[in-house]
C-alpha positions as CSV (number, residue, x, y, z in Angstrom):
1,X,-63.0,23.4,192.8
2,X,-64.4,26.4,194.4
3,X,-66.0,27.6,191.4
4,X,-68.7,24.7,191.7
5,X,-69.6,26.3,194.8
6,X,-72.3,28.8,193.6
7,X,-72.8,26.7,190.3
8,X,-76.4,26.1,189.3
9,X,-76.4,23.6,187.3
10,X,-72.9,21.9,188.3
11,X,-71.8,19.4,191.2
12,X,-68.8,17.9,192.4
13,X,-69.4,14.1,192.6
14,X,-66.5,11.4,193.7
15,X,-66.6,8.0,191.7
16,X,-64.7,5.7,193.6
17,X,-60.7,7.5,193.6
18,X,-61.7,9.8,191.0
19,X,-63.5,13.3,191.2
20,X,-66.1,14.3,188.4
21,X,-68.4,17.2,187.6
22,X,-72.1,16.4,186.7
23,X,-73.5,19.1,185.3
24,X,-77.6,18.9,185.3
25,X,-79.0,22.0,182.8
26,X,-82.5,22.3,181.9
27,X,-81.4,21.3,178.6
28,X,-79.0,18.6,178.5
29,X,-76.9,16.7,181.1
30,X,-73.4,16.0,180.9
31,X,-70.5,14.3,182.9
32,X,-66.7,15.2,183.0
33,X,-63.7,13.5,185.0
34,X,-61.6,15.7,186.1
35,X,-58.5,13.2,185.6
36,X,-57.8,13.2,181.6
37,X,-60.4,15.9,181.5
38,X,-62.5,13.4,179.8
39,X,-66.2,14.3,178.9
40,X,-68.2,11.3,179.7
41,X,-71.5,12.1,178.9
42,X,-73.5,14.5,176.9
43,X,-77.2,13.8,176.6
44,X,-79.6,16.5,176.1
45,X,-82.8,16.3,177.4
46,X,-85.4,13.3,176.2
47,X,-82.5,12.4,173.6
48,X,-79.9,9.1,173.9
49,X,-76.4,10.4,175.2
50,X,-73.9,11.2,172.2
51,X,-71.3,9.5,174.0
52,X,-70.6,5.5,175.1
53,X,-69.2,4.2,178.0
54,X,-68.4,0.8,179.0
55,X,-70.1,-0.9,182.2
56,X,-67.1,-2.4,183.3
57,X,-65.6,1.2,183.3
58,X,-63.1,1.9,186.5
59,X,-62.8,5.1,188.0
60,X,-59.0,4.7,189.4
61,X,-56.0,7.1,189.6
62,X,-53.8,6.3,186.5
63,X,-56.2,4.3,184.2
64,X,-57.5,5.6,181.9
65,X,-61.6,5.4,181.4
66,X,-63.2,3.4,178.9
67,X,-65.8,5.2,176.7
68,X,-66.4,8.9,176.3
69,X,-63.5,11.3,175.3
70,X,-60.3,9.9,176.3
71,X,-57.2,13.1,175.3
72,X,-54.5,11.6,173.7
73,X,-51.7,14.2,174.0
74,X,-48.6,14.5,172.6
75,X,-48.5,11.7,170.8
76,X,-51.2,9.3,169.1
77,X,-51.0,5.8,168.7
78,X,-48.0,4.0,169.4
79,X,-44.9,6.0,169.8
80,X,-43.0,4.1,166.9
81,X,-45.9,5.2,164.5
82,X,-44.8,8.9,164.9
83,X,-42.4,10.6,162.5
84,X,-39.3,11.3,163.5
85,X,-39.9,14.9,164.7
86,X,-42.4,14.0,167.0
87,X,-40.8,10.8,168.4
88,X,-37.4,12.2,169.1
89,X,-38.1,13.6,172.4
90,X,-40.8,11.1,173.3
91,X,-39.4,9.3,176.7
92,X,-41.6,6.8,177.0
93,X,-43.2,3.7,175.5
94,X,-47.2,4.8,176.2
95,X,-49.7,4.9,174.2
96,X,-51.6,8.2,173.5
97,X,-49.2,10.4,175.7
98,X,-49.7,11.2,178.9
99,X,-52.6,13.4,179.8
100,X,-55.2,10.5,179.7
101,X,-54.0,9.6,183.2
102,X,-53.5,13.2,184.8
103,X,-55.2,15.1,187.1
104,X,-56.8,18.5,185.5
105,X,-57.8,21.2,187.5
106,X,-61.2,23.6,186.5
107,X,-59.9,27.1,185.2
108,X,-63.3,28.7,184.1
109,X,-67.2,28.3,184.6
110,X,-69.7,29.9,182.9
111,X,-73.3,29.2,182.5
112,X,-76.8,30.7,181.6
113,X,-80.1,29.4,180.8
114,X,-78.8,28.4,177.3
115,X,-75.8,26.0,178.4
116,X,-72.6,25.9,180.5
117,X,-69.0,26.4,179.4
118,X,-66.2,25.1,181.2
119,X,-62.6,24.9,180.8
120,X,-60.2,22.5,182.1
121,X,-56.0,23.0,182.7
122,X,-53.0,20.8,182.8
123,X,-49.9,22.6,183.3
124,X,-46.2,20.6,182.4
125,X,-44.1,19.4,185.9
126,X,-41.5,17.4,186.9
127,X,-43.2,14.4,185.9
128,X,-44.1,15.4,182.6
129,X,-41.0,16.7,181.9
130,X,-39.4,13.5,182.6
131,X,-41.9,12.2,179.6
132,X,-41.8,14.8,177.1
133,X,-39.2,18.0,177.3
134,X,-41.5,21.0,176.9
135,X,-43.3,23.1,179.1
136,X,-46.9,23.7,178.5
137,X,-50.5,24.4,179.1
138,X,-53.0,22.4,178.2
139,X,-56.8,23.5,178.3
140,X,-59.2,21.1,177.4
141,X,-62.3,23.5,176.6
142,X,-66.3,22.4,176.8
143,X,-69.3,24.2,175.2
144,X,-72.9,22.6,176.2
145,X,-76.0,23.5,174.9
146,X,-78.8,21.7,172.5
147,X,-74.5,20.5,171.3
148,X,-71.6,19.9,172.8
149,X,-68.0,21.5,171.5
150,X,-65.0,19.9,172.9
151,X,-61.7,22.3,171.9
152,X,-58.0,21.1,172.7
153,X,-55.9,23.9,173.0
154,X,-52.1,23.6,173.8
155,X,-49.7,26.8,174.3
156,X,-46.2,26.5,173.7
157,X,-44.8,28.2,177.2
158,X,-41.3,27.0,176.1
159,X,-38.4,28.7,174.7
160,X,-38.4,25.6,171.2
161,X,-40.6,24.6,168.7
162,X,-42.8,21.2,169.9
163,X,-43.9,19.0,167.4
164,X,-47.2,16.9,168.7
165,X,-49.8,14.3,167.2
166,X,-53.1,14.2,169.0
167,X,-56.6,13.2,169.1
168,X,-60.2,13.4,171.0
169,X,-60.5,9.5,170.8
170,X,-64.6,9.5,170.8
171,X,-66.6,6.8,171.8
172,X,-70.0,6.4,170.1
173,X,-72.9,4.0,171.0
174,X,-74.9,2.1,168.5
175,X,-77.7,-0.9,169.1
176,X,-76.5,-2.4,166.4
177,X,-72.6,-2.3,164.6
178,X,-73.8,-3.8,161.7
179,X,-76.4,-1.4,161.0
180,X,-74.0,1.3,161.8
181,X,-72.6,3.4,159.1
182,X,-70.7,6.5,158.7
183,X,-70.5,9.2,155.3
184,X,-68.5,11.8,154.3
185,X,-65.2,9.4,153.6
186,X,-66.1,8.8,150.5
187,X,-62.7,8.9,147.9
188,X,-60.5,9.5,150.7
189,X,-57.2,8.1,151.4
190,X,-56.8,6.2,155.0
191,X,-54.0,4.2,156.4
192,X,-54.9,0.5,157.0
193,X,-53.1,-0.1,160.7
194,X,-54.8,-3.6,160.1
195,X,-53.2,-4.3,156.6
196,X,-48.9,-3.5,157.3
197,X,-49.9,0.3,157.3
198,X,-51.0,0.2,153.8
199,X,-52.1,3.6,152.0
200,X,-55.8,2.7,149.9
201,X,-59.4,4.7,149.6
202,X,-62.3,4.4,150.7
203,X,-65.3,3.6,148.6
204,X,-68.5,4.6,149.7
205,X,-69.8,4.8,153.3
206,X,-68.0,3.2,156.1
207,X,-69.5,0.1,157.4
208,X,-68.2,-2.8,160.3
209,X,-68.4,-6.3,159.7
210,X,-65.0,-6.9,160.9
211,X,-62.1,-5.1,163.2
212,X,-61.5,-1.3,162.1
213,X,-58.3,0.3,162.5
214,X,-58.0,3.2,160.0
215,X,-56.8,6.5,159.9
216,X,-58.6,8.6,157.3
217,X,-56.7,11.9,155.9
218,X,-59.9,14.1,156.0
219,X,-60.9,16.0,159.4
220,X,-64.8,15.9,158.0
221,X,-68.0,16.8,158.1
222,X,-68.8,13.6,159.0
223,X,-72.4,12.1,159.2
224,X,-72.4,9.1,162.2
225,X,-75.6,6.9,161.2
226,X,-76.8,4.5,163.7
227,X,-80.5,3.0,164.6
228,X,-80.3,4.4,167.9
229,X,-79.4,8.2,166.9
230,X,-77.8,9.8,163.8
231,X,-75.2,12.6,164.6
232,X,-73.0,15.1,162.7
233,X,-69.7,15.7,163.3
234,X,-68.0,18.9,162.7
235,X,-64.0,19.5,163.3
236,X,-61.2,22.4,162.6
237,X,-57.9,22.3,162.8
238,X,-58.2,18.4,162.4
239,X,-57.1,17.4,158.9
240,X,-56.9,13.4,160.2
241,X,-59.8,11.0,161.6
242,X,-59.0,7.3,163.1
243,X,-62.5,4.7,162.8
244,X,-61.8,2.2,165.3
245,X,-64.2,-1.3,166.3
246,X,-61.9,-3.6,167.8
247,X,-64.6,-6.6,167.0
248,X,-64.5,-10.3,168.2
249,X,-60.8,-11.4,168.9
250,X,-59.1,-8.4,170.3
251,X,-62.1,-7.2,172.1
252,X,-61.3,-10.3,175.0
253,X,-57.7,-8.6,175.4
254,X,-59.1,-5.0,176.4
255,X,-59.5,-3.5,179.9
256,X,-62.6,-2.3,181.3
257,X,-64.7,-4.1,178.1
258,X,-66.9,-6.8,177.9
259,X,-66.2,-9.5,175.5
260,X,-69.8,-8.0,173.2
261,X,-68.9,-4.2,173.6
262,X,-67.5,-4.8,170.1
263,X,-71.4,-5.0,168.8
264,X,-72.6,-1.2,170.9
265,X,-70.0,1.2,170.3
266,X,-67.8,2.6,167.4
267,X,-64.7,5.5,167.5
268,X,-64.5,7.9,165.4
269,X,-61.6,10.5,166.3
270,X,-61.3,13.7,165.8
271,X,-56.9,13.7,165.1
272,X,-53.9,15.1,164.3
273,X,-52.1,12.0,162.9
274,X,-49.3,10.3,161.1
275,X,-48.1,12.7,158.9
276,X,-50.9,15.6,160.0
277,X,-48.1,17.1,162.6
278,X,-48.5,20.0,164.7
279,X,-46.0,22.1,165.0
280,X,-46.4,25.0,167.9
281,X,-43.7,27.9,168.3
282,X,-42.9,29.1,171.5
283,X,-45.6,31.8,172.9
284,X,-48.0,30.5,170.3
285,X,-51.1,28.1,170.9
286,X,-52.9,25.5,168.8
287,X,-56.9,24.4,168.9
288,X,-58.2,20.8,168.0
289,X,-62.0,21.6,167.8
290,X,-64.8,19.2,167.4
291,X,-68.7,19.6,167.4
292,X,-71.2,17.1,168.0
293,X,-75.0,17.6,167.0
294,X,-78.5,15.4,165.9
295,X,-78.5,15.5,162.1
């Protein structure tokens, strides 16, 4: 990461196996791991951080990390829940693909007074190959400044067509779930993964009082509405949204999560789901863009 070498605002900081950047701007601070290129933390200055992140989190090689901005890439969800274009060259039985659990390297670093941009790169090998047939390059892009952009881009550096579901699985914190809310899902049809994959509507603003496992056929404006801070989130290319709280039961059955993590945080996930395919032709490129700001 020779790049961090004349960084001002940027450090290279080992967490146990794993290697992260800390990035420490006038205006903000912020925390990437450079294996799943997942953004921990975004706070900007005198403000809460926009992200959670479990204390029980583990920074070891091929977990992946519990809070912040897991990548789920090529696939979302389980692989059986994936048409049939996108799960007929799926070789494997993981959730959420693969990339979660990979080692990224940094491509670009720019910064300035205002904020910092860098850019993250996973490239297809032997190993991924072996997963999923299609050569690739991922770049997992990061804009900071008084916000924070996170863009997904995947080029196509095959000679076929992929077909690929994704997400930017977000982690949220709240001081209280039950005074937690979320608008702009008003009307809009969701699959129920809690009720047999049922198709209904949402009335009204989202609330949890109960496990939430729904995925929403609108990429947004959203408004997140918490007593701790109240954000907006902004998306393109995203035409699907998953709203996750595992609550009471299943929280005891998850890794790296206490058993009352269920009451602090809340997902809301910026996706490319179900039936919201991607389809990329070779020598073309796709972004999955989502911004995060104070309301």
């Amino acid at each position: 990461m020779s790049l961090l070498t004349s960084s001002a605002f940027c450090n290279n900081v080992k967490h146990d196996e794993l290697d992260t950047i800390e990035i420490n701007h006038p205006n903000f601070s912020a925390h990437v791991c450079m294996q799943g290129a997942q953004l921990l933390s975004f706070k900007p200055t005198d403000k809460s951080d926009f992200l959670w992140v479990s204390d029980k989190i583990e920074y070891k090689k091929d977990r992946s990390l519990r809070g912040g901005i897991p990548i789920c890439w090529p696939w979302f969800g389980v692989v059986d829940k994936n048409i049939d274009s996108v799960k007929a060259n799926i070789q494997s039985q993981a959730a959420h693909g693969f990339v979660r659990t990979m080692i990224w390297q940094l491509h670009s670093l720019k910064e300035s007074v205002n904020g910092v941009e860098i850019s993250l790169c996973l490239e297809s090998n032997t190993e991924t190959l072996k997963l999923w047939p299609f050569k690739f390059k991922l770049l997992a892009h990061f804009s900071f400044s008084h916000e924070v952009t996170v863009t997904l881009e995947t080029v196509n550096t095959d000679s076929k067509e992929m077909h690929l579901t994704q997400a930017l699985h977000t982690y949220f914190p709240t001081t209280d779930i039950q005074a937690t809310h979320i608008r702009g899902l008003n009307n809009v049809p969701y699959t129920d993964a809690l009720d047999q994959w049922q198709e209904k509507q949402q009335a009204g603003k989202v609330i949890f009082d109960q496990e939430v496992d729904r995925i929403y056929q609108s990429g947004g404006p959203f408004s997140l509405n918490s007593p701790q801070q109240c954000l907006t989130l902004r998306t393109q290319n995203c035409h699907s949204t998953v709203v996750w709280n595992p609550w009471i039961k299943k929280s005891t059955t998850l890794s790296q999560f206490n058993d009352n993590d269920y009451l602090t945080m809340f997902c809301v996930e910026s996706a490319n789901a179900l039936h919201d395919v991607v389809s990329i032709k070779p020598a073309q490129s796709h972004c999955l863009s989502m911004t995060l700001s104070l309301a």
